[in-house]
Backbone and ligand atoms as CSV (ligand in chain L), in Angstrom:
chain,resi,resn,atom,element,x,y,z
A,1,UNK,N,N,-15.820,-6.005,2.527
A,1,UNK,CA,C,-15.244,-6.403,3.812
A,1,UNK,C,C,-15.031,-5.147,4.660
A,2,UNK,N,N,-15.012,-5.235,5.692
A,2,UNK,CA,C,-15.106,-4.246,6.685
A,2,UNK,C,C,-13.708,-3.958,7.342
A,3,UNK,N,N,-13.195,-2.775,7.160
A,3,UNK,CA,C,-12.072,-1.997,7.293
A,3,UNK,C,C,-11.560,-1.885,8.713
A,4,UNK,N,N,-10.651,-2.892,9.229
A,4,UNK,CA,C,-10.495,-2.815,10.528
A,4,UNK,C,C,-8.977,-1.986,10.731
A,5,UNK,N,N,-8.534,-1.405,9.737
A,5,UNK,CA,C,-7.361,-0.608,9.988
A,5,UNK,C,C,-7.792,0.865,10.318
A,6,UNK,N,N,-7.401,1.478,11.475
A,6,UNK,CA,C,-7.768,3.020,11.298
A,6,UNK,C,C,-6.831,3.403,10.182
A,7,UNK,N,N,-7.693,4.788,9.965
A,7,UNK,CA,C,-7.401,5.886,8.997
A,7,UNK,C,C,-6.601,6.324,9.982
A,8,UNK,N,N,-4.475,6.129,9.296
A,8,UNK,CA,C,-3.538,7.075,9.755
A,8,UNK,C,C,-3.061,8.004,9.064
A,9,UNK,N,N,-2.833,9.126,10.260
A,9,UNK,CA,C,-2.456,9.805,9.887
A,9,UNK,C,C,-0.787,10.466,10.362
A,10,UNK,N,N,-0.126,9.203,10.111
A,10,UNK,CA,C,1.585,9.202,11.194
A,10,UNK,C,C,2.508,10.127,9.878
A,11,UNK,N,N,3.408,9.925,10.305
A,11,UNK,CA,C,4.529,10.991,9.228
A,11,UNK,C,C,4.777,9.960,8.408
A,12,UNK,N,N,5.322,10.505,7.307
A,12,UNK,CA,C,6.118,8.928,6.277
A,12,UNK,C,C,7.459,8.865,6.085
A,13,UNK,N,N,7.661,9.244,7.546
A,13,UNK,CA,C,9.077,8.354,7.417
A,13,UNK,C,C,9.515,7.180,7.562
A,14,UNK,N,N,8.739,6.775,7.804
A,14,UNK,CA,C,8.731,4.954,7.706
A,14,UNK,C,C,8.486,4.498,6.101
A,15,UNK,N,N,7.764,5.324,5.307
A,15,UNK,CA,C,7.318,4.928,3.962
A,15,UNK,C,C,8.753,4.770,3.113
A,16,UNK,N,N,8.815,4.040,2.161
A,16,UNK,CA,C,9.738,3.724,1.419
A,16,UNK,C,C,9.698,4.673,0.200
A,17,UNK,N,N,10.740,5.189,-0.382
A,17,UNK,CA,C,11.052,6.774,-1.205
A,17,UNK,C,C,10.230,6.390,-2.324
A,18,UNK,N,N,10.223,5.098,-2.866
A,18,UNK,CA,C,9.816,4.860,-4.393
A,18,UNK,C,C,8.003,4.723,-4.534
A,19,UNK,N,N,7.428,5.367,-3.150
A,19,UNK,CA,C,5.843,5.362,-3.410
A,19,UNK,C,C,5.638,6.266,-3.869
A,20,UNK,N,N,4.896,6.314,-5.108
A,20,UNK,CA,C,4.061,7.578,-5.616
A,20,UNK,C,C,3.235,8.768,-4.220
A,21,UNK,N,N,3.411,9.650,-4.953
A,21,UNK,CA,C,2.529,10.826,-4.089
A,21,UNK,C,C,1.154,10.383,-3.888
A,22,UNK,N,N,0.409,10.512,-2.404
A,22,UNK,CA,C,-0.992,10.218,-2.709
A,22,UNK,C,C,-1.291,9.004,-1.616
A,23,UNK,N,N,-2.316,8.830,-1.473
A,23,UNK,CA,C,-3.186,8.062,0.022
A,23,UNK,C,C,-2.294,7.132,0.712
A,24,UNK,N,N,-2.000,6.082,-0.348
A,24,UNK,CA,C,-1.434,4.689,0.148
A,24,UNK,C,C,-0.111,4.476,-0.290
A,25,UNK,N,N,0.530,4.248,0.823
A,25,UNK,CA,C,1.974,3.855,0.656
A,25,UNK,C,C,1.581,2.873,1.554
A,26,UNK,N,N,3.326,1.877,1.090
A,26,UNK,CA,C,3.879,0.993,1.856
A,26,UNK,C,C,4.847,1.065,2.904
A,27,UNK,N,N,5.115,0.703,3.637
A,27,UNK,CA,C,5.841,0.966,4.977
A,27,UNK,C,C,6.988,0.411,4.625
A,28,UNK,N,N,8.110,0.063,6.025
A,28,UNK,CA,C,9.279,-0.280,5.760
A,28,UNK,C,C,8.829,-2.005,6.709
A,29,UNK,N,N,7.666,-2.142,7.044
A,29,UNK,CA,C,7.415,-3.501,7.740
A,29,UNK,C,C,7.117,-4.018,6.633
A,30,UNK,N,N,7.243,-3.632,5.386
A,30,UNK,CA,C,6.894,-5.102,4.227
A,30,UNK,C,C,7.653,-5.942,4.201
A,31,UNK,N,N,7.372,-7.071,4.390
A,31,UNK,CA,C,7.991,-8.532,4.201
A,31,UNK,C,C,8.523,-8.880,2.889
A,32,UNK,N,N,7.676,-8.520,1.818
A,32,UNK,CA,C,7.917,-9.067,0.499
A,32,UNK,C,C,7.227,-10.143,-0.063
A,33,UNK,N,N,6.389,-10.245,1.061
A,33,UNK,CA,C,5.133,-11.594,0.564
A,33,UNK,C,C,4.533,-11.327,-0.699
A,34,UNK,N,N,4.038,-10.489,-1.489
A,34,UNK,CA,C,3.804,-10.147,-2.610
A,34,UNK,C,C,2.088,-10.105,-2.756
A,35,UNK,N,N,1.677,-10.419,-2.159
A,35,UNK,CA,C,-0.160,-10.614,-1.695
A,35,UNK,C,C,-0.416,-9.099,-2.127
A,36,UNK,N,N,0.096,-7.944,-2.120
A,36,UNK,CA,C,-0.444,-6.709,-2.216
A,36,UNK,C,C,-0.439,-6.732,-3.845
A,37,UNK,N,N,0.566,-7.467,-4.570
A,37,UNK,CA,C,0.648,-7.229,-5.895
A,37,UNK,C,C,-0.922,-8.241,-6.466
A,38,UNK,N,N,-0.235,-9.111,-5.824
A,38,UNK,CA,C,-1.639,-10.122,-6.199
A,38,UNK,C,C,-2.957,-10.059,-6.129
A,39,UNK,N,N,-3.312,-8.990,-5.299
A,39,UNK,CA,C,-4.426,-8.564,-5.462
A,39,UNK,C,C,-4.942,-7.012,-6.095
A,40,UNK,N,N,-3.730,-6.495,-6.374
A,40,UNK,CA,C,-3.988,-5.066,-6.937
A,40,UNK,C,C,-2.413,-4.891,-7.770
A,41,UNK,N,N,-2.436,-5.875,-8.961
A,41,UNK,CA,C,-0.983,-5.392,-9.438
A,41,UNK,C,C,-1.231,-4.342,-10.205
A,42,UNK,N,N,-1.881,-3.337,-10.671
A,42,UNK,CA,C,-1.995,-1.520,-10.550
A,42,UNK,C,C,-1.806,-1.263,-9.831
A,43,UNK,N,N,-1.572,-1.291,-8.875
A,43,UNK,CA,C,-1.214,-0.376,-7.442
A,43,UNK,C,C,0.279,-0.730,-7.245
A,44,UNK,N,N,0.511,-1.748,-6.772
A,44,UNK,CA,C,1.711,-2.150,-5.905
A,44,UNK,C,C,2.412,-2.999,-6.492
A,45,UNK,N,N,3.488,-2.565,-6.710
A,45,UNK,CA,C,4.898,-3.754,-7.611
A,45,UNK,C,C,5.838,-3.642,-6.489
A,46,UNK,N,N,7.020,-4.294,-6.643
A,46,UNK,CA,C,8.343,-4.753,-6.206
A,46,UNK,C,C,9.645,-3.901,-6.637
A,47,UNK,N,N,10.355,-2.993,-5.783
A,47,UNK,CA,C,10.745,-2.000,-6.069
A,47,UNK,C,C,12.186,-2.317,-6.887
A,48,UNK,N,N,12.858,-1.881,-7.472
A,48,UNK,CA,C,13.664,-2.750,-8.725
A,48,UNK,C,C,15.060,-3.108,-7.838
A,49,UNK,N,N,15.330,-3.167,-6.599
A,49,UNK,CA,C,16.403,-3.809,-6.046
A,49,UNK,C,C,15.428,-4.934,-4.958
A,50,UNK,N,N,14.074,-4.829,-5.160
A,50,UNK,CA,C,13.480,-6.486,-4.494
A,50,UNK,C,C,13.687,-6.393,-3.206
A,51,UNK,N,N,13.579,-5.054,-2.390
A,51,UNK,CA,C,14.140,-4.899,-0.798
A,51,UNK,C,C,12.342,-4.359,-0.375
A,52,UNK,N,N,11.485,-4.433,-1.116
A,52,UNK,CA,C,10.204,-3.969,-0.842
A,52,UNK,C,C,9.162,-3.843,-2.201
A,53,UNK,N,N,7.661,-3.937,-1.544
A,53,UNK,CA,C,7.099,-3.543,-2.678
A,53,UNK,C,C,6.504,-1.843,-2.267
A,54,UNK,N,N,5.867,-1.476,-3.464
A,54,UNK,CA,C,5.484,-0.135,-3.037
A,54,UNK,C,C,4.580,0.699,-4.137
A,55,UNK,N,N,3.782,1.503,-3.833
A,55,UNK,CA,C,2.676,1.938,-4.006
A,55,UNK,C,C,3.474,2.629,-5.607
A,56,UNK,N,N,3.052,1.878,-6.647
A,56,UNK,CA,C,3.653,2.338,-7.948
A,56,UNK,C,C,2.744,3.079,-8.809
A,57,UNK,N,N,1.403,3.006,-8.589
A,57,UNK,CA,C,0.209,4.290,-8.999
A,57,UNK,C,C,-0.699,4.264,-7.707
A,58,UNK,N,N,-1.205,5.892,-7.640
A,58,UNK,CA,C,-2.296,5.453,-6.629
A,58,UNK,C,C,-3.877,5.051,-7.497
A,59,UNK,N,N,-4.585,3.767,-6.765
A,59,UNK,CA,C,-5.083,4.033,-7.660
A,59,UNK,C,C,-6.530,4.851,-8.144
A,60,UNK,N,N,-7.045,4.386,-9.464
A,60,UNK,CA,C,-7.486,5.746,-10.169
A,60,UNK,C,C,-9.343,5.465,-10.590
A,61,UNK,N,N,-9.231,4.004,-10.604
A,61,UNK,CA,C,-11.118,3.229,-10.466
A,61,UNK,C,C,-11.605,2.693,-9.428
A,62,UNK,N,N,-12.574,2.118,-9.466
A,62,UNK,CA,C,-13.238,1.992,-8.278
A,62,UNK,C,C,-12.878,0.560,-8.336
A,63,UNK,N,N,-12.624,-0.086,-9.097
A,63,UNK,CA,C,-11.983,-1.585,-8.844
A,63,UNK,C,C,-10.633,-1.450,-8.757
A,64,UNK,N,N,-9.666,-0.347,-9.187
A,64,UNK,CA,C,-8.204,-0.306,-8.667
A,64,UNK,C,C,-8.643,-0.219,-7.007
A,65,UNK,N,N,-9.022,1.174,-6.866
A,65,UNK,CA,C,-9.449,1.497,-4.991
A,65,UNK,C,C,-9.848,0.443,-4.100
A,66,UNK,N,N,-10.902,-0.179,-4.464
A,66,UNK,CA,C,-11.376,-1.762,-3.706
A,66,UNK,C,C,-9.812,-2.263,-3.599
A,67,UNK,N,N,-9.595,-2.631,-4.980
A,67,UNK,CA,C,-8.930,-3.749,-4.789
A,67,UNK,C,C,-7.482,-3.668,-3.622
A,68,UNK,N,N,-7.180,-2.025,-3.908
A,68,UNK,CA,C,-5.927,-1.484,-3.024
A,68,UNK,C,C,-6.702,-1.800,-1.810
A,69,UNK,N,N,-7.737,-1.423,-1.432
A,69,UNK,CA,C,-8.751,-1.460,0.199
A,69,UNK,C,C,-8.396,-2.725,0.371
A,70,UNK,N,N,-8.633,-3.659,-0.392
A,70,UNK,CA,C,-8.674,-5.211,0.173
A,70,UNK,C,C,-6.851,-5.379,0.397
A,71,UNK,N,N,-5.592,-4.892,-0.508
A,71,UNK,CA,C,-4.466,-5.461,0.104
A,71,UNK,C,C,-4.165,-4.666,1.305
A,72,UNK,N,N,-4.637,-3.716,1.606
A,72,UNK,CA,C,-4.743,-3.123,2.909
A,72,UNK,C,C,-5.353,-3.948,4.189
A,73,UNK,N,N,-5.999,-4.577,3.778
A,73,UNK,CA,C,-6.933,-5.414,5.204
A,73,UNK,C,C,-6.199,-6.335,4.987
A,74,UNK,N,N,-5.765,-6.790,4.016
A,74,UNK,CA,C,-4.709,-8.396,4.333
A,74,UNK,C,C,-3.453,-8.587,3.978
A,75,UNK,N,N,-2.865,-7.288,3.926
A,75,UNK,CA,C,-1.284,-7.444,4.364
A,75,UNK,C,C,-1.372,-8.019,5.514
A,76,UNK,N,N,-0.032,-8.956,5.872
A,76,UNK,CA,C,0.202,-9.172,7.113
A,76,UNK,C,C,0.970,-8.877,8.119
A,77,UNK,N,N,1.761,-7.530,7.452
A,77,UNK,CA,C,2.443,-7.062,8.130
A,77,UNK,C,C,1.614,-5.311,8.651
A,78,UNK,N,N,0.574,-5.256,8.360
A,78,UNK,CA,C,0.180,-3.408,8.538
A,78,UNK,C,C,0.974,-2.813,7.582
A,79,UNK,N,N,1.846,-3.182,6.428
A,79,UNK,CA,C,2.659,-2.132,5.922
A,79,UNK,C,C,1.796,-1.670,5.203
A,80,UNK,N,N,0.741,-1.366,4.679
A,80,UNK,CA,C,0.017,-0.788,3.997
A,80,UNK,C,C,-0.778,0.373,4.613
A,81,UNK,N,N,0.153,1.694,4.643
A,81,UNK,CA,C,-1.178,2.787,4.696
A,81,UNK,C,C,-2.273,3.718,3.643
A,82,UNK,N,N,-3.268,3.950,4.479
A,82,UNK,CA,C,-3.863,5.058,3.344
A,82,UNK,C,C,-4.037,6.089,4.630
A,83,UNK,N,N,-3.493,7.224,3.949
A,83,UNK,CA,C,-3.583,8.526,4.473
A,83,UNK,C,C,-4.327,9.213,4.195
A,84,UNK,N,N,-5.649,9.589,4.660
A,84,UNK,CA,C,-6.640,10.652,4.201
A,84,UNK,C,C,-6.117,12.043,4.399
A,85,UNK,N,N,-4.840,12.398,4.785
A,85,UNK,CA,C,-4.548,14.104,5.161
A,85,UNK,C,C,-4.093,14.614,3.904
A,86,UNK,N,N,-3.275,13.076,2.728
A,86,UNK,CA,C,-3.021,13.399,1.497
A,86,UNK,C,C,-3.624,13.503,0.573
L,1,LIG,S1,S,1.083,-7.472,1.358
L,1,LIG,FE1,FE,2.183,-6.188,2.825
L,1,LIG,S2,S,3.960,-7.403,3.470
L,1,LIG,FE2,FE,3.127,-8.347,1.609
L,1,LIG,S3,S,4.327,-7.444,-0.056
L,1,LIG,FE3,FE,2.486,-6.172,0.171
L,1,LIG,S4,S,3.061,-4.527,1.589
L,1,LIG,FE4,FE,4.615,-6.125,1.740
């Protein structure tokens, strides 16, 4: 599927503390819909007080990476970045 999010490169202070170091974090616009887990639960869990989910490995195969690419195009909130500067 074809990547209609630009590659940002904003500060992460919007990112939530409990994302691992590395491309893709989650923002503070996550809803909690859980669709990011559901399609890449290696990547993204539910942070242990349930106020967000968030980037819990970055990941490390080419079917973790897809699969993170795809909860990136269909979050519905944009909370999903990948940062190429990291
Ligand atoms: S898909 Fe987006 S809004 Fe839904 S839980 Fe994941 S980061 Fe949050």
């Amino acid at each position: 599927m074809f990547n209609t999010h630009p590659i940002q490169s904003v500060s992460r202070k919007d990112a939530f503390p409990e994302n691992v170091p590395g491309p893709f974090y989650v923002n503070t616009q996550c809803i909690i819909c859980s669709l990011c887990h559901e399609l890449a639960p290696d990547v993204f869990r539910i942070s242990e007080d349930e106020t967000s989910f968030y980037v819990y490995a970055q990941p490390s195969t080419a079917e973790q990476l897809a699969a993170a690419e795809e909860a990136l195009e269909c979050c519905p909130m944009e909370a999903i970045v990948r940062d190429e500067n990291d």
